[in-house]
C-alpha positions, 0 to 999 in steps of 0.5 A: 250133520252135526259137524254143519250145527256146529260150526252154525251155532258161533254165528248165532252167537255172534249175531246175538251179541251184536244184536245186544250191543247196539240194543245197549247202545241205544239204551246208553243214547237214550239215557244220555239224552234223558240227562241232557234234557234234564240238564236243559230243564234244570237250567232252563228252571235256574235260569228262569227263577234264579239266573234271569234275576241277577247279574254278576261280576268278579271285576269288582275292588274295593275302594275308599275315599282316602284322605291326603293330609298336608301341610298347610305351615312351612317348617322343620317336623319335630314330632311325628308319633304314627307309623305306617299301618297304624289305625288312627282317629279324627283329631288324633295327632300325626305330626307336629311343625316346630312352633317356636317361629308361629308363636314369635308371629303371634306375639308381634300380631297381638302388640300391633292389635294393641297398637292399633287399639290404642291409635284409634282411641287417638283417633276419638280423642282427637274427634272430642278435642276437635269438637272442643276447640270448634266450640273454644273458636266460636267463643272467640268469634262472639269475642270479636263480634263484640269487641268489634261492636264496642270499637265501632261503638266508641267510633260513633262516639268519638265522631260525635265529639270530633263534629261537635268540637269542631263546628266551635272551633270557629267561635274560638269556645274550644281550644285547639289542643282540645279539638287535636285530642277529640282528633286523636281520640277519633282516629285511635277508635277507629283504628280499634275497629280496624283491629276488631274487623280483623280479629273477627275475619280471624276468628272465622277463618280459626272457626273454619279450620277447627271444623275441618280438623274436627271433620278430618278427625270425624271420618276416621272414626265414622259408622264404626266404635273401636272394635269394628275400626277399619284399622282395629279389624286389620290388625284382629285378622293379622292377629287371628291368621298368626294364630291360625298358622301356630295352630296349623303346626299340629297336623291332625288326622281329618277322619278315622282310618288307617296310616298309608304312604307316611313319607316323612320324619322327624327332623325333616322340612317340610313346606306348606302344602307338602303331602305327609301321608295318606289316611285310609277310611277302611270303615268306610270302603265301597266297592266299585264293580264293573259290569258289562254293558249289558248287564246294565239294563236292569241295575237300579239305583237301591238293587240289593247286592250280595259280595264275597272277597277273595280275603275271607271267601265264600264263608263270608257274604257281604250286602250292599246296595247299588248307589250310583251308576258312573256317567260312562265306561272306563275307556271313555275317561282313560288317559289316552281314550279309543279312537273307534272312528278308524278304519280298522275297527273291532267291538269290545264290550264296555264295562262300566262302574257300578257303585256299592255301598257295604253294611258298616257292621258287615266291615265292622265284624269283616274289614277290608283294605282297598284294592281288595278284589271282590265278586257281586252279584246284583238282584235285578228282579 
C-alpha cells in the first residue's frame, strides 16, 4: 500500500509540471501577441500621423552650379595669386595674362582712331571747299554770259558799221581802206562772240563738274558729324576691342566660391578659351535628391524639407524646400539609355530628381561641399 502511493505520487508531479509548462506557454503566446499588436497599433498610428505625411531618401548629394573660368585672351601667364581650395570672391583677381602685346594693340588702334578723325574732317573741309568752288564756277559763268552779251553786242554794232559803209562804197564817199577796216572790225567781233560762246559752254561744263565733286564730297559726310562717321565708328570699335582684350588679360573671379581644378601656372601659354579653374559657389549648393518614382506623387513645388549630411550627422538639421521636379529620371537622360522595348525584360523602379533649395544662413553656420552625401525627408501633407 504505501510503496503503491509512492511510486503514484512522481506521476502527479510530473502531470503538474507539464500542465504549468503549457499553461506558461500560452501565457508567453499571449503576451507575444499582446506585443505584436501593440507593435502594429503603433505603427499603424506613426504610419497614419507621421509615415503617410513624408517621403525619404538617402539618395540625395550636394550639388552647386560651378563656375569655369577661362581665358578669353591668347598669352603667357605672369600672375596667378590663388590655390586650390582657397575661397575667393566676385571681381577678385585669379590670374593675370602678360599685357605688354594688348597694351601695343591699343596704342596702334588710338592713332587709327586719330587718323580717322582727322580724315573725316578732310572729308568736311572738302564739302566747304566744294561748295565754295560751285559758287567760284558760277561767278565765271555770270562772267561769261556777259561777256558773251557785250561780244555779241559789239557784233551788232560792227554789223551796223560794215552795212552802212558798205551801201556807200558805191558813191565812192567811203574809201576802201575804210570800208577794209569796218570789215576786220566786224570779223574780229565776231570771232570775240565765238570765244565768248565757248568760255560759257566752259564755265558750264566747270559748274557741272564742281557740283559732283561738291556731290561726291557731300555723301561721305551725309546724315552723320565726326563722331557718328561710319569710318570714325570703325575705328572707335577696333579702339574699344584693343581695350577689351587688355582688360581681359586680368582674369577675375565671376562669383564668390571656392578654387577647384587650378590647372595652371605662372610661366605657362595659355590660349583663348583655355579652361584655368573651377569656382565652387559652396554658399549656394542645392541638393538634388532621388527619389523613386512613387514617392513622387505627392511632392510639390514649395513642400518643406528636412536634410541631414552625413559630414555633421543627425546634430545638425538642414531645411529647405523643394524647387523643381527634373523633366525625367536618370536612365532616360543617360549616355547609353535602356532599351526596355526588348524581349527580356525586367521592371526597375526609376528615380527621379527632385531639386532642393538649402537655408543660406543654415550653410552660412554648416557649409557643405558638393558631392556631399545627404538624407531628406520631404513633408507631403
Amino acid at each position: 500500500m504505501t510503496q503503491a502511493s509512492t511510486i503514484e505520487r512522481p506521476a502527479e508531479k510530473t502531470a503538474q509540471a507539464s500542465s504549468d509548462r503549457r499553461a506558461r506557454r500560452k501565457q508567453l503566446f499571449a503576451i507575444l501577441a499582446a506585443v505584436i499588436a501593440v507593435i502594429a497599433v503603433l505603427w499603424l498610428l506613426y504610419w497614419l500621423l507621421i509615415g503617410s505625411r513624408h517621403v525619404s531618401t538617402d539618395d540625395a548629394y550636394v550639388q552647386a552650379d560651378t563656375a569655369q573660368v577661362t581665358a578669353l585672351v591668347a598669352g603667357p601667364l605672369i600672375s596667378v595669386p590663388v590655390g586650390e581650395t582657397q575661397h575667393v570672391k566676385k571681381g577678385e583677381v585669379v590670374a593675370v595674362i602678360d599685357p605688354a602685346d594688348y597694351r601695343l594693340a591699343l596704342s596702334r588702334a588710338q592713332a587709327q582712331l586719330g587718323q580717322a578723325e582727322r580724315k573725316v574732317r578732310g572729308y568736311f573741309a572738302n564739302v566747304e571747299a566744294a561748295s565754295a568752288q560751285t559758287d567760284a564756277r558760277s561767278s565765271d559763268l555770270a562772267r561769261a554770259e556777259a561777256q558773251l552779251a557785250s561780244a555779241q553786242s559789239d557784233l551788232v554794232r560792227a554789223q551796223t558799221e560794215y552795212d552802212r559803209r558798205h551801201a556807200l562804197a558805191g558813191t565812192g564817199a567811203v574809201s576802201a581802206d575804210e570800208l577794209t577796216e569796218v570789215q576786220n572790225q566786224r570779223q574780229t567781233t565776231a570771232a570775240a562772240v565765238s570765244a565768248a560762246q565757248a568760255a560759257l559752254k566752259q564755265a558750264k561744263a566747270n559748274i557741272s563738274v564742281a557740283g559732283a565733286q561738291r556731290d561726291a564730297a557731300a555723301v561721305l559726310v551725309q546724315g552723320a558729324d565726326v563722331a557718328t562717321n561710319p569710318e570714325v565708328a570703325e575705328a572707335v570699335a577696333q579702339r574699344n576691342q584693343a581695350q577689351l582684350d587688355l582688360d581681359r588679360t586680368v582674369i577675375r573671379a565671376p562669383v564668390d566660391g571656392i578654387v577647384a581644378k587650378k590647372a595652371i601656372e605662372i610661366g605657362q601659354r595659355v590660349a583663348a578659351g583655355t579652361e584655368l579653374m573651377t569656382i565652387v559657389p559652396v554658399q549656394s549648393a542645392y541638393v538634388d535628391a532621388n527619389f523613386k518614382e512613387v514617392q513622387l506623387r505627392k511632392i510639390r513645388v514649395g513642400s518643406p524639407v528636412v536634410l541631414t549630411s552625413d559630414l555633421y550627422g543627425g546634430r545638425v538639421k538642414f531645411h529647405g524646400k523643394v524647387i523643381g521636379v527634373a523633366g525625367g529620371s536618370g536612365s532616360a537622360f543617360a549616355l547609353i539609355p535602356a532599351q526596355n522595348a526588348t524581349g527580356n525584360w525586367i521592371k526597375v523602379v526609376q528615380r527621379v530628381p527632385v531639386r532642393i533649395a538649402l537655408d543660406p544662413q543654415e550653410l552660412e553656420k554648416h557649409p557643405l561641399r558638393v558631392g556631399l552625401s545627404m538624407k531628406a525627408e520631404v513633408e507631403v501633407r
